[in-house]
Each structure stands twice: as structure tokens, then as C-alpha cells.
C-alpha positions, 0 to 999 in steps of 0.5 A: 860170848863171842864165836870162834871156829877154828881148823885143824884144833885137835892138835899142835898149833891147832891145839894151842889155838884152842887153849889160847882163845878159850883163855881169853873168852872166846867160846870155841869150835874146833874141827879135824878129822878126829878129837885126841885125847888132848883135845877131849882133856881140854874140853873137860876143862871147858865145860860148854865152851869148847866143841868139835865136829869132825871132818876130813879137808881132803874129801870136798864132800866132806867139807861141804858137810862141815859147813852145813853142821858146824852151822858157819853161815849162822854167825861167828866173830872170828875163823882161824883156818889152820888145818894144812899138810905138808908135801916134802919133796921136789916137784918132779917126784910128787905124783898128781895125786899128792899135789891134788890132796895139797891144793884140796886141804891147804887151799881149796878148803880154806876157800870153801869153809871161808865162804860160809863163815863169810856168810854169816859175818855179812851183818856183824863184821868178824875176823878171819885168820888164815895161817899160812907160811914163810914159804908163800915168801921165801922159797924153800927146796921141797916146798914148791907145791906146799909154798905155793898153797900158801902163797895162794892163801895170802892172795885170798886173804888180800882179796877178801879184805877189799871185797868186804871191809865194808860189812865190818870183815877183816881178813889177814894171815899169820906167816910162822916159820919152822916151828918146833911140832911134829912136822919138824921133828921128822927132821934129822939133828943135822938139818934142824941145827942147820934151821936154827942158825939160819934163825937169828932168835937162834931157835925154832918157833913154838906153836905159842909163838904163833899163838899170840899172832893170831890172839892180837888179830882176832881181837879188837886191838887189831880192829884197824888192821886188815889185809896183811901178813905178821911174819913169826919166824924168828928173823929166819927170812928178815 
């Protein structure tokens, strides 16, 4: 049965991701810094074929701690990197703390964990996924910092798939817009229309959407795909 670790699962796309892959095969690890109620109710669902370690992607110790107890450099077929935070606020108005804590989740994480999943693909080849955003595109006001973290992602994904294509290793990202989950629903009822029309499917994104992105690329449909990005944003940046 083939392996998958996978970011940020507890919860919303997380979540979802778990639910999807774990329908098509896939025997799961997941990781946040806490199991949820959701996620304990999946894994009694999946007995054996669902796991979770705990880890906070704020604190670098922590993170080095993940990659030696999730067991990453011991093979998996494929890495989704979803974990992220959001920093909704001009740039001006963030202190160095909130931008460090962006840069270390959204980005520096990813890297760290990136590096022992690779480790253990050397010899058998796999895909690595990365969620990122449309706003590594397209800028959003309040998002420069968020933005750039994702943006970040995308160079590293590019990057990676030259450096190890040749082992077998695919690597690419998932670009979702506005999706439907608790980070929008912060959102007034105003500022959300105004997401909405500026989407030509004429509705936020659901973590599903999203879903099935990710599904195609860490199967062997996506075998002959590498270094790129799927947009699933409804049309909003077309």
C-alpha cells in the first residue's frame, strides 16, 4: 500500500485530503499540532490506515522533531505540504514577529520537511505536492507577506523538480483560490459577495475542489507531469 504524509490534516483541506486519499488506497499520515475530534472520527473509520503525529510548524525545533518521528527519510510515495497561515494586514502594520512566524510555517517548514520526505524517495521516486495560493500570482492587498511565502513555494517546487526528476521525483503545486473554510469566513457578507463576483464560476472554492487537484497529481495519471502549477480558482485570476 502506498504512503502519504500530509500537513496541516486535522482539519478543512487538510481533512479533506485525508478523506480523499485514504478513498483511493492510500495509507495516510497526517500531522497538525493537534488531532480533532474530525480527524480521531476518520481514523476510527480507517482502522490502520490512517495515523497522526503531532507537531507545531512554528517552532523549527519542532519541526526537526517531525522528521525524525514521522520516519519521512524512511520512504514515502507521496508528500502534501498544506499546513499554512494566513497574515491579513498591510505590511506596514505586521510586526517582525508575525512575518517571521509566516515565513517559518508557510515556508521554511515545508522546505525542512520537503527535505527528509526527499530523502527517502531517492531510490523509489514519489510526488511531492505543495499547496500554495493564487496570491503567489496575482497580488491581493493584505496578502503581500502570505503571497510572497507562496510564491516562495512555487520557485521551490520548480527547483526541486529539475534537481531530482532524474530519481523518479515529481514535484508541482496546487494554486486554490478563495476557498469556502474557516479562514473566509472571518470574511463579512460584503467582502465575500464581492469574492464571488469577481469569480466567474460565481462561488468560493471548497476544500474538494482542491481535492481532486491534488488526487490527480499524486497518482500515476500524473506520471508525465512535473514542475508546474493547477490553478483551482473558479476563473477569479483567468
Amino acid at each position: 500500500m502506498k504512503r502519504v504524509f500530509i500537513t496541516g490534516a486535522s482539519r478543512g483541506l487538510g481533512l479533506a485530503l485525508c478523506e480523499g486519499l485514504l478513498a483511493d488506497g492510500w495509507h495516510v499520515v497526517g500531522s497538525a499540532r493537534r488531532a480533532t475530534p474530525e480527524f480521531e472520527a476518520l481514523q476510527a473509520a480507517n482502522p490502520g490506515r490512517l495515523e497522526f503525529v503531532a507537531a507545531d510548524l512554528a517552532d523549527a525545533a519542532d519541526v526537526d522533531r517531525l522528521v525524525h518521528e514521522a520516519r519521512l527519510v524512511d520512504g514515502f510515495d507521496a508528500f502534501v505540504s498544506n499546513a499554512g497561515i494566513g497574515t491579513d494586514g498591510l505590511v506596514t502594520l505586521l510586526s517582525p514577529e508575525a512575518i517571521a512566524r509566516c515565513v517559518q510555517v508557510n515556508l521554511t517548514a515545508p522546505m525542512v520537511v520537503a527535505r527528509g520526505v526527499l530523502k527517502g524517495m531517492l531510490d523509489r521516486g514519489g510526488s511531492v505536492v505543495f499547496v500554495a495560493s493564487v496570491a503567489a500570482r496575482t497580488g491581493f492587498s493584505g496578502l503581500s507577506v502570505y503571497g510572497a511565502t507562496k510564491a516562495g513555494l512555487v520557485g521551490f517546487s520548480r527547483g526541486l523538480a529539475r534537481e531530482y526528476g532524474s530519481r523518479g521525483i515529481r514535484s508541482n503545486c496546487v494554486l486554490p483560490g478563495f476557498l469556502a473554510t474557516e479562514m473566509t469566513a472571518g470574511l463579512d457578507a460584503g467582502r465575500q459577495q464581492q469574492l464571488r463576483r469577481r469569480t466567474p464560476l460565481g462561488r468560493l472554492g471548497t476544500p474538494g475542489d482542491v481535492v481532486g487537484a491534488v488526487r490527480f497529481l499524486v497518482s500515476e495519471a500524473a506520471g508525465h507531469v512535473t514542475g508546474t502549477e493547477i490553478t483551482v480558482d473558479g476563473g477569479m485570476t483567468a
